[in-house]
N, C-alpha and C positions, 0 to 999 in steps of 0.2 A: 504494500500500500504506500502512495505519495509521501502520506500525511505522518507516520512515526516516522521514516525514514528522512523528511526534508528536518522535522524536530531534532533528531537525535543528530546530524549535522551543523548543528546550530555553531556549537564552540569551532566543531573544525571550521567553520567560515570564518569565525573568529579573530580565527589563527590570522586568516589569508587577511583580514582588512590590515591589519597592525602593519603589513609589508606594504599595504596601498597606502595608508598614512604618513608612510614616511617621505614617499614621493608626492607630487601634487596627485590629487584625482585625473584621471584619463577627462581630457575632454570629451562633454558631449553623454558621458557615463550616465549625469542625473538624468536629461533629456531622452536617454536612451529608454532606462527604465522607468520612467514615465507612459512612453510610447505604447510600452509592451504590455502595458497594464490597462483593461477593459476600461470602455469612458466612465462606469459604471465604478468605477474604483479611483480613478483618478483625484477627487475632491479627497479623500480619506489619506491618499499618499502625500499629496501639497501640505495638507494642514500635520501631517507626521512631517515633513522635511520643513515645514514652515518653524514650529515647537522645535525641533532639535537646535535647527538655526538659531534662535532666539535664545534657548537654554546654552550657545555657546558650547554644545557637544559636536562632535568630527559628524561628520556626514558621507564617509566614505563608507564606512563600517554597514549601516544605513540602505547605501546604494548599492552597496557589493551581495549584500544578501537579498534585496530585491533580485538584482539579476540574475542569483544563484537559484533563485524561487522559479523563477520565470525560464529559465534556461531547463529546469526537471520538470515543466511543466503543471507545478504545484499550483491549485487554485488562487484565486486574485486575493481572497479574503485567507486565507492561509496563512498565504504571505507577508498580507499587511499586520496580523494578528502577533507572526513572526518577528518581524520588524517592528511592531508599538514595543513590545516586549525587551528587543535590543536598546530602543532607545531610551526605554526605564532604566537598563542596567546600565548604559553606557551613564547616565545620570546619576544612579547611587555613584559608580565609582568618580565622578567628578568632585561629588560633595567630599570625597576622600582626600583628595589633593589642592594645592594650593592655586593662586593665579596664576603662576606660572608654566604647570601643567601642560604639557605639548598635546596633540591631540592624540599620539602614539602613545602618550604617559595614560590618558584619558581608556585607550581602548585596551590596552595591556594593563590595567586596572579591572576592566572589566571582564575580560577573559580569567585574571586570578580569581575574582568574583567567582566564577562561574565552574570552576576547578575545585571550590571546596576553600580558597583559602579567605579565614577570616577578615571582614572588616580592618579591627583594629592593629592586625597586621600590616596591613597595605599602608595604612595610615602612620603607623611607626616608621615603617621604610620609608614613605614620602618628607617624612618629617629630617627625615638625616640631612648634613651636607654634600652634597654630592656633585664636588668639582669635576671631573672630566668623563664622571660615571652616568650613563645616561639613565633614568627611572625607570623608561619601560623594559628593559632589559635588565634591572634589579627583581622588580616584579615579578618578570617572569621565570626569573630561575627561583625566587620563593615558591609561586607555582608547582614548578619541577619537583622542587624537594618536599613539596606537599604530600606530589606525588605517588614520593619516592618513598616516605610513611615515615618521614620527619616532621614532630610537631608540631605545629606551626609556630610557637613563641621560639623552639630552635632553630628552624628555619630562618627566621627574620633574626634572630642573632646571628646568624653563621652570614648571611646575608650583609648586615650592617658592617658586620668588624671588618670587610674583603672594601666594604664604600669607605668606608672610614682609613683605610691604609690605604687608597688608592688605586682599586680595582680597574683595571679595565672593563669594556666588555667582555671580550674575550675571555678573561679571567672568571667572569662572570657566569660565563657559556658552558664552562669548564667544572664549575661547582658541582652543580648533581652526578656528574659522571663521577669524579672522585669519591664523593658520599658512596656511590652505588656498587665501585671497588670493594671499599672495607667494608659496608655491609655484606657483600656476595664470602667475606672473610670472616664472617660470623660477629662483627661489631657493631652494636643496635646504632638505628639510624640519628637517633639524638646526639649520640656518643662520635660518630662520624664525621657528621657537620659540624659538630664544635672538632674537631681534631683536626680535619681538614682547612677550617677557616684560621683556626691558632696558627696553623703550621705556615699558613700564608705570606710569604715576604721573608722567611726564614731558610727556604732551601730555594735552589736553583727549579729550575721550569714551571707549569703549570700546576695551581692546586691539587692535592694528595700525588702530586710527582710522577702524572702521569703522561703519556705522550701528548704532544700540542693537539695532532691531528685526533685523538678518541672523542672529545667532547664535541666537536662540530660534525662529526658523522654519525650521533646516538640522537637523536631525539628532534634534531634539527631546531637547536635553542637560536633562531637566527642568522643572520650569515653577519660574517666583518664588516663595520661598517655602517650596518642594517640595523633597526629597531625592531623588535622581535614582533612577530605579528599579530594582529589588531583581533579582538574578539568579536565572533560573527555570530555564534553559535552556538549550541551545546545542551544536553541532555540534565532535566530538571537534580536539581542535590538530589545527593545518593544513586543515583540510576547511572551506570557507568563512568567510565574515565576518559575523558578527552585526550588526544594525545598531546604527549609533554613536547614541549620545546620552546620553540620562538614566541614571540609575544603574536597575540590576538590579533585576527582581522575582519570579525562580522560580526553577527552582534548575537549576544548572552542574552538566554531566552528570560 
């Protein structure tokens, strides 16, 4: 059937906006999926893209999962139903972060949202300083080691101390895969993340000392570069797991 399977999609769309927000929107995108939507639907989507607009939420996130609807041939109301729903989440996670908030910070808020991790987590992480470290790629590797069945107040510890020394992205991208070593070594996942984040800036190469290349080919936390991708989608708390990686690109149902 259309209708579980466009649902349970939701966060992997997610994923994919977070990658469109970091570049401008495709021209013509809004206009596109406007088009494609019955004239009968049309008023219901303007006054959605009109509300996002206004609440100062990204709109790629938005428009990516219109055409994701419209592309499986999911009904008009579906998809708007879809979409209202993304741009509520895309909204909680704003009220999380500050003005300065990019709109990648905005959607990779919302995809952790939508992965199970706590409010007051996102909100601790946004609240750090974070010179060269970009938020929505902090985000979303707290995400990952959400995942990964690290706490979450460990996670967003193991998370801070790596922003706080100076993380890179990269660095960043790198975290859960480390955690995911010592745990496969029989060291509980709380125990991991703080060992791996301590150990940070203290030995030569990447977090828990493992090859550069392992963390950017597990989980696809991103590419170099990139802000992890935009939350599009995903399946209601509790009912499966999104896959880990890059930050969000569609929108959190």
């Amino acid at each position: 059937m259309v209708r579980p399977r466009f649902s349970v999609t939701l966060l992997v769309g997610l994923c994919g906006v977070l990658a469109h927000a970091a570049a401008a929107q495709q021209p013509g995108a809004l206009a596109r999926a406007r088009a494609q939507l019955p004239a009968s639907a049309t008023a219901r989507f303007d006054a959605i893209m009109a509300q996002a607009r206004a609440r100062g939420l990204p709109l790629d996130p938005l428009v990516d999962k219109t055409l994701e609807g419209e592309a499986k041939g999911v009904p008009a109301d579906m998809i708007l139903t879809v979409v209202q729903r993304l741009a509520g989440r895309l909204e909680r996670a704003r009220g999380l972060l500050d003005r300065t908030a990019t709109p990648a910070d905005i959607t990779a808020a919302a995809v952790a949202l939508d992965r199970g991790v706590p409010e007051h987590a996102v909100r601790r992480l946004a609240g750090r300083k974070r010179a060269p470290t970009a938020l929505a790629q902090a985000v979303v590797t707290l995400g990952d080691l959400v995942q990964e069945g690290v706490p979450a107040d460990a996670a967003a510890d193991a998370v801070s101390t790596l922003v706080d020394r100076g993380a890179s992205s990269a660095d960043l991208r790198q975290l859960p895969d480390a955690v995911q070593r010592l745990v496969r070594e029989g060291v509980l996942p709380a125990q991991a993340a703080a060992a791996v984040a301590q150990g940070f800036g203290n030995a030569h190469g990447p977090p828990g000392g493992g090859k550069p290349g392992d963390a950017t080919r597990s989980r696809g936390r991103g590419s170099p570069g990139r802000p992890p991708v935009a939350p599009g989608s995903g399946p209601p708390p509790g009912k499966g797991k999104p896959p880990k990686g890059k930050p969000p690109g569609h929108d959190p149902p």
